[in-house]
N, C-alpha and C positions, 0 to 999 in steps of 0.2 A: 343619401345620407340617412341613415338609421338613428331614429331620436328615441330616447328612452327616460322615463321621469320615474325616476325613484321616491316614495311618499311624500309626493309633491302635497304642498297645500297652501292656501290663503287666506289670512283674514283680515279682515276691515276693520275697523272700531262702529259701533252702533253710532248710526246720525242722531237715534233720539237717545240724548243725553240723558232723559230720566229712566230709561232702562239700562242703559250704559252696556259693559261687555263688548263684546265683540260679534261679528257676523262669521260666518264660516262661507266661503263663495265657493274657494276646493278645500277638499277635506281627502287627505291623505292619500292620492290618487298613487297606482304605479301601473304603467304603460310602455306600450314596446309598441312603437310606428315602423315598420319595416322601411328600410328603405328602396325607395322607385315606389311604393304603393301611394295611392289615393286614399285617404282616410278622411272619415266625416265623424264630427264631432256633435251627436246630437240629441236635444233635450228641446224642453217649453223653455218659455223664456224664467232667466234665473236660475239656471241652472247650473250654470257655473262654465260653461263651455265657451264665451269667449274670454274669459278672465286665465280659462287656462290656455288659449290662444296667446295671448299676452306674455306670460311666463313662459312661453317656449321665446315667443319672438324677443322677449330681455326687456319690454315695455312696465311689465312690473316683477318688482322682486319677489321671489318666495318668500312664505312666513314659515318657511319649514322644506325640507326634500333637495332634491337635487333633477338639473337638466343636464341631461350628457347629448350632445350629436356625434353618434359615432363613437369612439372611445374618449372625446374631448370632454369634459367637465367643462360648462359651458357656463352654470349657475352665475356666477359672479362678474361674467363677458359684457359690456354695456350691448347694448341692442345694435349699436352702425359696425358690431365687431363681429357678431353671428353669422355674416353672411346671411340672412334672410331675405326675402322678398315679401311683402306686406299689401294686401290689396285691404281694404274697406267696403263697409257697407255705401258709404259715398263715394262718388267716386275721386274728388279729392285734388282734382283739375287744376291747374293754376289756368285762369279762364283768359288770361293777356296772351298765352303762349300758342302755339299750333301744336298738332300732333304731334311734331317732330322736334319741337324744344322741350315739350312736354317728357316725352320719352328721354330725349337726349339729359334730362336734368341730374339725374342720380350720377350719371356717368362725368359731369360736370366737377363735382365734391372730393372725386378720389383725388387723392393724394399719396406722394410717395411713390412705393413701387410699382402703386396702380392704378396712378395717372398712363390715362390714354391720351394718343396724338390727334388730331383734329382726323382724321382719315381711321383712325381705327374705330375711332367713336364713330364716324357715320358709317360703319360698314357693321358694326352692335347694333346701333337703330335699327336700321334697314333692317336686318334679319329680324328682331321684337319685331318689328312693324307686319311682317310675308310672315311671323309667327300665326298673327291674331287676324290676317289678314286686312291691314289697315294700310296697305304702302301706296296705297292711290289716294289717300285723304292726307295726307304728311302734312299741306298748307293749310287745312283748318287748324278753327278753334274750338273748342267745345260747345259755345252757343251755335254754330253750325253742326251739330250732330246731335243724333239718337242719343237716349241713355245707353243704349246696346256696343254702338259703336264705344262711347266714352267708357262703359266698362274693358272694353277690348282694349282699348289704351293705357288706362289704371293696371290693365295686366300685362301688356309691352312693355310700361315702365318697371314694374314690381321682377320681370324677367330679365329685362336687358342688362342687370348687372353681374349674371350668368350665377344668380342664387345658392346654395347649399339647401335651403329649404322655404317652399313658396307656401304662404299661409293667408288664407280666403276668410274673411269674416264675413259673413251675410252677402255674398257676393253682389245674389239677385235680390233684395229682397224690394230694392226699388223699380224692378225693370216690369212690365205689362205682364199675364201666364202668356204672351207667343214667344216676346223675348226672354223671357227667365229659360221656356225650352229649350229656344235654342242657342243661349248662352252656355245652357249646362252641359249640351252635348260641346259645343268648344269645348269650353274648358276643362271636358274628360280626354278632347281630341289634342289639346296641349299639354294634357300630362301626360301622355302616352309617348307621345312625340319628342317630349323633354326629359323624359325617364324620370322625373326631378319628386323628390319624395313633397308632396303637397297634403296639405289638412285645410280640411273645408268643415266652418264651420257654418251651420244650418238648423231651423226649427223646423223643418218643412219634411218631412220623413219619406216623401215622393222623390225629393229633390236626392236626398242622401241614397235611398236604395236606389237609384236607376244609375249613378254613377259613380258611385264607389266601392272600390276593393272591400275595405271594412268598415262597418260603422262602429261608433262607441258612444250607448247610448248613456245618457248619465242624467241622472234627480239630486236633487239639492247639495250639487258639489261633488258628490260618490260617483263611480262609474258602476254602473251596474249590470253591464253587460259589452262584451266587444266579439266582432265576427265578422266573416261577410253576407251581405244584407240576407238574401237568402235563407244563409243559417238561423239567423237570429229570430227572423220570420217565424219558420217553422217549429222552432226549439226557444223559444222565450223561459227565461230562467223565475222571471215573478210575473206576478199579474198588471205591474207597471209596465214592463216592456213587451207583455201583449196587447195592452191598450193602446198604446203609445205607435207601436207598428202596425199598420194597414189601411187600405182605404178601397170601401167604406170599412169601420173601426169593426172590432172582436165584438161579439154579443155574450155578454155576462149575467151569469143566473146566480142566483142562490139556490146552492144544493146542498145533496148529505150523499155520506159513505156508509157501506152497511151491510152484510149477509153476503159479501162479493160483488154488491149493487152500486152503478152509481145515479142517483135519485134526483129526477128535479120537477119540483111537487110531489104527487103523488105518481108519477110514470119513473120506472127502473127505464135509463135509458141505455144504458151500456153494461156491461158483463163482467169482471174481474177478479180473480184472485187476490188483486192486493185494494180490495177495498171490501177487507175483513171488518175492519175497525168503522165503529159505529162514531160519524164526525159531521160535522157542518164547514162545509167547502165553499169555495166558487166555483164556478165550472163555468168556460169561455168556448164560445165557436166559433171560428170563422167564417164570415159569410159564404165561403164555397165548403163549408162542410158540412151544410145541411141538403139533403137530398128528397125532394119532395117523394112522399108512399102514401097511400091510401092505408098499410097497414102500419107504418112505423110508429115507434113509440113514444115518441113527441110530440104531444099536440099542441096548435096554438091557437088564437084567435083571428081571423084573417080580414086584414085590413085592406089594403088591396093589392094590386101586380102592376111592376111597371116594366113594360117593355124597354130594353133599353140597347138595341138595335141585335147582336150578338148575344145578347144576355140577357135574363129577366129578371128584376129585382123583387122578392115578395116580399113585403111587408104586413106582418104581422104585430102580435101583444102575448103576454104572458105574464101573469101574477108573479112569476120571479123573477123574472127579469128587470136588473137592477142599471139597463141604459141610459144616458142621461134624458135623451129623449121619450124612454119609455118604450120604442117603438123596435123589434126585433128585424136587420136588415138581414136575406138571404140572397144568395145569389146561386142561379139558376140557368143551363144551357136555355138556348130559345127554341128550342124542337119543344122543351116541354112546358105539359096543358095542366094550368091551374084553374078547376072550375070556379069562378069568381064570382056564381051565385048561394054555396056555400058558406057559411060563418066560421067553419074548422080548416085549417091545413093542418097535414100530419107529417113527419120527417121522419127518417132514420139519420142517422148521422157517421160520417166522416172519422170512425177513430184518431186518425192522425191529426185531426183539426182541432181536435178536443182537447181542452189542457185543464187541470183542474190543481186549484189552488189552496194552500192553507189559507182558512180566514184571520188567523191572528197573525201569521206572519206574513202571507201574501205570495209564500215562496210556493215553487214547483210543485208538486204530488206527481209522481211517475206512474205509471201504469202498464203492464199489458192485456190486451183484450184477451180474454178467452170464452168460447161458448160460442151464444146466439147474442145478437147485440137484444 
């Protein structure tokens, strides 16, 4: 099912009365979810991304836009009418019942043409159940289980009523890092398996790129970028959603443009024709697009090297360098030798890693290399 929001938006009224107005949580969003894809919805917290979670699922109305699923104008549908399925950040248990009343609940409600017989309904369980792989635990309760298990359950039941569209708020955020792992490879291994167009929403940027078709990253309510993780990765539209994508984070300088130069400090680091125009930039790296050289043209202060089994992590400083830590992280094959009785490292760098930004708007500057870097 293909969902699509046309200038969708939200607002609150301000809690503090002496400032009064309104809050904006989405702000005029439009969005194309393909349907059968995996979609992640993600930002810091406040962002607006489970709010617009919500407005898909019918839980809150818009203050403006429209939700269509498919060709249905959906906006004005109450929420038990969407066909969706809804998991939570909690998982949301009724803690009296077992696995199997648990699941069995939603199926319990229908009414009309889609009430089921006692025998159809347990052949629906069953299947959520050998879904999520949970059909050997049917007689517990939740106080007999894992958070992991009790997640996989929250999604048998969010599935068993054979959804239109399944929508993940914070799935993991309560589960240990072994179970959030490998919850999240499940629940990429049940949407593939369900074909079923799902949005997952997440502040975790690991979580979103390792199993999602597209993410859609979004800042105060705005979408400010959508793709698959990858793309997004490499081709970041502002200096928000290069910060915001990677781990360990993009390392940010304060630079200039100038004589076809791009400048940081006083070292010309890179080469170009379209960096005629004499400007004060950011200029972002990614940790694997610094290349340790005895001659390159970036030098830094060197803090020290950490091994870090397959890779080496350098740790350096720089006067422009505008990290929150101060501290410039690079990452480095492990064949190579960084003399760590020295106080300088020196790099070349990575064209393609390099992104370089307007400083009053934040937005992109393109480039192509020409020359010697």
């Amino acid at each position: 099912m293909k969902i699509v929001l046309e200038q969708l938006s939200k607002r609150f009224p301000n809690r503090n009365r002496k400032l009064g107005g309104e809050v904006i949580a989405v702000d005029d969003i439009n969005l194309t979810i393909p349907d059968g894809k995996l979609v992640g919805l993600l930002g810091p917290s406040g962002c607006g991304k489970s709010t617009t979670l919500y407005l898909i699922s019918g839980l809150e109305k818009p203050s403006g836009g429209k939700v269509f699923f498919g060709d249905e104008d959906v906006t004005d549908l109450p929420a038990q009418e969407r066909g969706v399925g809804l998991v939570f950040q909690s998982y949301a248990l009724y803690p009296h019942l077992t696995v199997e009343q648990n699941i069995r609940f939603p199926l319990e409600n229908l009414k009309g043409a889609d009430r089921l017989t006692k025998e159809e309904m347990k052949e629906r369980v069953l299947e959520a159940a050998r879904l999520v792989e949970m059909e050997s635990l049917m007689g517990r309760k939740p106080s007999e289980m894992s958070g992991g298990q009790q997640q996989r359950v929250a999604i048998a039941r969010a599935l068993v009523k054979s959804p239109k569209v399944l929508l993940l708020d914070e799935p993991l955020s309560n589960l240990d890092a072994r179970l959030r792992l490998q919850m999240r490879e499940e629940i990429r291994r049940i949407q593939r398996q369900t074909d079923i167009t799902t949005v997952f929403v997440t502040h975790d940027q690991e979580e979103a790129m390792s199993i999602c078709d597209l993410i859609v990253v979004m800042k105060d309510g705005k979408l400010m970028q959508m793709g698959p993780p990858q793309d997004v990765y490499d081709d970041p539209t502002d200096l928000f959603v290069a910060k915001f994508l990677g781990t360990p984070p993009i390392n940010v300088f304060s630079g200039r443009t100038g004589g076809k130069g791009l400048y940081i400090g006083d070292e010309r680091v890179l080469l170009s024709d379209d960096f005629k125009e004499e400007k004060d930039v950011y200029v972002a790296i990614r940790p694997e697009g610094f290349v340790p050289d005895d001659k390159g043209p970036l030098s830094c202060d060197l803090v020290r090297v950490e091994v870090m089994g397959r890779d080496v992590s350098i740790v350096s400083q720089h006067k422009d360098c505008l990290n929150d830590t101060g501290l410039i992280r690079s990452i480095a094959d492990s064949e190579v030798t960084v003399d760590t009785g020295r106080r300088e490292v020196r790099f070349s760098l990575r064209p393609r890693k390099v992104f370089v930004f307007d400083k009053e708007s934040e937005e992109r500057i393109r480039f192509e290399v020409t020359g010697e870097k």
